[in-house]
N, C-alpha and C positions, 0 to 999 in steps of 0.2 A: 717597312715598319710604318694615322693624322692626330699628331695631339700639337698643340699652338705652344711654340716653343715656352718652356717650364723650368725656370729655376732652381726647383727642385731636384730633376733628372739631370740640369749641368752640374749642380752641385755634386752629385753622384760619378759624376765622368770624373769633375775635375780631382774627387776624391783617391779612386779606384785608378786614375794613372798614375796621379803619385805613388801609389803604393804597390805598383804591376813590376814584376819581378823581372830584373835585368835578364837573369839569366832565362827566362824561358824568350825573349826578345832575339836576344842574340843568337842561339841557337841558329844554325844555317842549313841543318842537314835538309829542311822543307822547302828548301830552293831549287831541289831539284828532283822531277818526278818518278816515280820507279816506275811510268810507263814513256819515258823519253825526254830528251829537251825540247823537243815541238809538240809535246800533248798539250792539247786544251782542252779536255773535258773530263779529267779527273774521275771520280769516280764511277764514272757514266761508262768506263771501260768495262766494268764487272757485269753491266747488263749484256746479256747474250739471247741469242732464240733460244735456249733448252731452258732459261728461268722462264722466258716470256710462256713457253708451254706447259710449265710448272704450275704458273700462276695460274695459268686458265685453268688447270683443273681448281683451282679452288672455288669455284662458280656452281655452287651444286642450288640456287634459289632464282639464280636471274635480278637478283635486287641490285640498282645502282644509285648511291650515296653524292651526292655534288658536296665536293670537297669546301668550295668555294664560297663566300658568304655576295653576300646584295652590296653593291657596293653604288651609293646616293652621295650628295651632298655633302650629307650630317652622317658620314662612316668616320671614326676620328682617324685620323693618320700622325705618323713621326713629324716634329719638329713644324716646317713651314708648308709642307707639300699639301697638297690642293687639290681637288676633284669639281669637275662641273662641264655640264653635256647642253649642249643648245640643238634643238630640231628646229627646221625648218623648211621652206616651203623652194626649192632654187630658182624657180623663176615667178620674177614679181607679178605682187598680183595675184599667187594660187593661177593662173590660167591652165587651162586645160588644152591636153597636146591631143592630134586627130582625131577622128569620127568616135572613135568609142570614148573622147573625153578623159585619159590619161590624168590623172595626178599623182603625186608623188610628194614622200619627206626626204630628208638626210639628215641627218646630224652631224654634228663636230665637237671633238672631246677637245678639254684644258685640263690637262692631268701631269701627275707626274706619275711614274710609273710605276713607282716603287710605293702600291699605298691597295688596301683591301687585302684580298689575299695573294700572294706573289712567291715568284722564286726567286732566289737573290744567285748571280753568276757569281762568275770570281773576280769581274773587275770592281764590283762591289766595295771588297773590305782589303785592305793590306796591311803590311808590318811596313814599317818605313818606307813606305811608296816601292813595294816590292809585293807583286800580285802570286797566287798561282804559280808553278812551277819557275820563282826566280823573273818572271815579266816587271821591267821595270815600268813607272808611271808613265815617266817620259815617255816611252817608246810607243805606248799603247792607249791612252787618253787623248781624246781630242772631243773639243764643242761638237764637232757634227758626229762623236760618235766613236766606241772604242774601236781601234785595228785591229784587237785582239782579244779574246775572254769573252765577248760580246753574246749574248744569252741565245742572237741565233745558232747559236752551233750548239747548243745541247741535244742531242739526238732524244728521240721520244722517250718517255719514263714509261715503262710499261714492267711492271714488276710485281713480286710480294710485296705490299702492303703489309706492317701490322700497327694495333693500334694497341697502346699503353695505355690504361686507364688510372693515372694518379690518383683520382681523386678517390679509385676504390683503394687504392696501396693506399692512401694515407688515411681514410674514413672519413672523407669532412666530402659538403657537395662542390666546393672551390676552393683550391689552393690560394693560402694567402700571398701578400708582394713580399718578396724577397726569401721566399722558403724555393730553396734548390730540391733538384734529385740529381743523382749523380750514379756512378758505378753501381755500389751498392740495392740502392732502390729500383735501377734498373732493370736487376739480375731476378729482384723477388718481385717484381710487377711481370717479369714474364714469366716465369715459374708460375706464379699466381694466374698465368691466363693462361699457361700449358702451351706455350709459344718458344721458339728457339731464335732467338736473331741469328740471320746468316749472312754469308756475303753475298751482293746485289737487292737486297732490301732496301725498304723506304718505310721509315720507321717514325709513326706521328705521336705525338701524345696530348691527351686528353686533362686538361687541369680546371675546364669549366670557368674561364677567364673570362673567355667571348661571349660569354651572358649579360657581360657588362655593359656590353653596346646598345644602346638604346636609352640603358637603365642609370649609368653610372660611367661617363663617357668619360670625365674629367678622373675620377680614376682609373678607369681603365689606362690610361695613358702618360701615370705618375711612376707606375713600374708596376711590378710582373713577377708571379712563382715563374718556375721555367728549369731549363736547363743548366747545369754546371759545368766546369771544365773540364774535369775529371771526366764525367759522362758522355762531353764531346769527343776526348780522348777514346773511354774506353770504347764507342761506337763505331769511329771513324778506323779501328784498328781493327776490328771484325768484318770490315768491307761494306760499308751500307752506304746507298748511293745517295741516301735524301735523310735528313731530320726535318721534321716539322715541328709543331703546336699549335695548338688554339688560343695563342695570344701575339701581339706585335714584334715582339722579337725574339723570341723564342729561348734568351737566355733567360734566366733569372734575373733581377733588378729589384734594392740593389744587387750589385755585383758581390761576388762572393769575396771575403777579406782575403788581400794578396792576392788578387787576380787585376787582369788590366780593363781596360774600356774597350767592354765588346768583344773579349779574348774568345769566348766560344765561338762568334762569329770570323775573329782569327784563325782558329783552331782549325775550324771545320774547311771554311773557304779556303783561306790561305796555305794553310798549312799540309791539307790532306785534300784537296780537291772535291768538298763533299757539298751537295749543294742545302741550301734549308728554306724550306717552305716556313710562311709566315701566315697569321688569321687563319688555318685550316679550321674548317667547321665539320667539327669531330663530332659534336653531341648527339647526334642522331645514332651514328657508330657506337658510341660508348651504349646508349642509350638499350640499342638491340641487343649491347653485349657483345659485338661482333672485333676481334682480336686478327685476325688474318683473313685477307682479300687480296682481291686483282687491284692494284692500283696504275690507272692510267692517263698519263700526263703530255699531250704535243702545245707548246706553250705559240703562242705568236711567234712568227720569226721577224722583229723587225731586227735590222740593220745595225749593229754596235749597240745593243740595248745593253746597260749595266743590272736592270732587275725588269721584270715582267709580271704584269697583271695575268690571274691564271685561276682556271678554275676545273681542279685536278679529279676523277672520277672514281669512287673504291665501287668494286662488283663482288659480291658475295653467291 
């Protein structure tokens, strides 16, 4: 999820925890995976080779889409987190190395990781410091890096794509902060595009948020239309490997009344093993009209990463 920490959106947390429903907290049966006690990669099971050759037939133009947006400086991100690249010259002086006079740059990033556009793993979000199939914090956090859940092990996203276009379901060019979609609007945005959600999908949606950036930074990053809980529920039970959006955290914000802080990112991660893409740069997509693509995703593998910078690729 860069916006400099905001009064406003703690107001909001601190709102929507008090008012987050015991009983969906307590609930335990998401402690334990219906692919194992040792999975960790949740929904990323339902991707097989006969979708990945599925999906390729969808390629009938050869056009490919960069999911991913420009990520500078002045990209705003969640809370405190930070972006900034230094190039440089490694040996002093610019001198040049043998006969043909060799020079070279490099660069060095100060980032955090979870900022532009990204996928968020499952050590990510938790219900009571309880990750993912039942992994407790203790066990699996640590400073140099998680033991467990850690983003390198997501195997490649290579799948059906589709893309939701809300802002045609609801007729406005941008959905406004804190207007949800949920189950229902779902069901008539894919109808609406002549699309079936199935299992092993990577399902984005299009709300015309991230037009913000550049323009309207400081809102952009006061809250957000987005996803509901309901909607996370209902996706996450039809088998879909990935939710995305074209805004910072893909829920709604505010939070919907009687929901907790961040519950759809509980929902999804936690609960069901589903991963969610964040900042997707859908407009181009929405733009052609284009509803169903090859979408394909091999993120960095570093080492215990809790979220990753990414920049995922739809083929038409």
């Amino acid at each position: 999820m860069n916006f400099r920490s905001s009064p406003i959106l703690a107001g909001i947390m601190t709102s929507a925890l008090l008012s987050a429903s015991a009983a969906t907290l307590a609930d335990d049966d998401w402690q334990t995976s219906k692919w194992g006690p040792d999975d960790t990669i949740g929904a990323a099971n339902y991707l097989s080779a006969e979708n990945i050759i599925s999906a390729s037939k969808l390629i009938t133009e050869g056009k490919a889409y960069s999911l991913g947006v420009e990520l500078n400086r002045d990209f705003p991100a969640y809370g405190t987190r930070f972006f900034d690249i230094t190039v440089m010259e490694p040996r002093a002086g610019g001198q040049t190395i043998g006969p043909t006079k060799l020079t070279s740059t490099d660069d060095i990033l100060h980032t955090w990781l979870g900022i532009g556009s990204q996928i968020d793993g499952f050590g990510h979000i938790g219900i009571d410091h309880k990750h993912y199939n039942g992994h407790e914090a203790k066990d699996i956090v640590a400073t140099d890096g998680l033991k467990k859940l850690g983003t390198e092990g997501i195997p490649p996203i290579v799948a059906r794509g589709l893309l939701l276009d809300m802002t045609a379901h609801f007729g406005q060019d941008m959905l406004e902060e804190g207007q949800a979609f949920n189950r229902e609007e779902i069901m008539a945005a894919a109808e609406a595009h002549g699309v079936e959600i199935r299992e092993g999908d990577v399902v984005l949606f299009h709300t015309g948020w991230l037009g913000l950036v550049g323009n309207d930074n400081q809102r952009f990053g006061k809250a957000e239309p987005g996803l509901g809980v309901d909607g996370a529920e209902y996706l996450a039970n039809l088998g879909v490997v990935a939710v995305g959006a074209d805004n910072w955290g893909l829920e709604v914000i505010p939070f919907e009344e009687g929901t907790g802080v961040f519950e759809v990112h509980q929902t999804l991660l936690t609960k069901h093993g589903v991963y969610i893409l964040e900042n997707m740069n859908t407009a181009e997509l929405a733009s052609d009209g284009v509803h169903e693509f090859m979408f394909v995703l091999g993120q960095p593998k570093i080492a215990g990463a809790v979220q990753m910078m990414i920049n995922p690729i739809a083929i038409r």
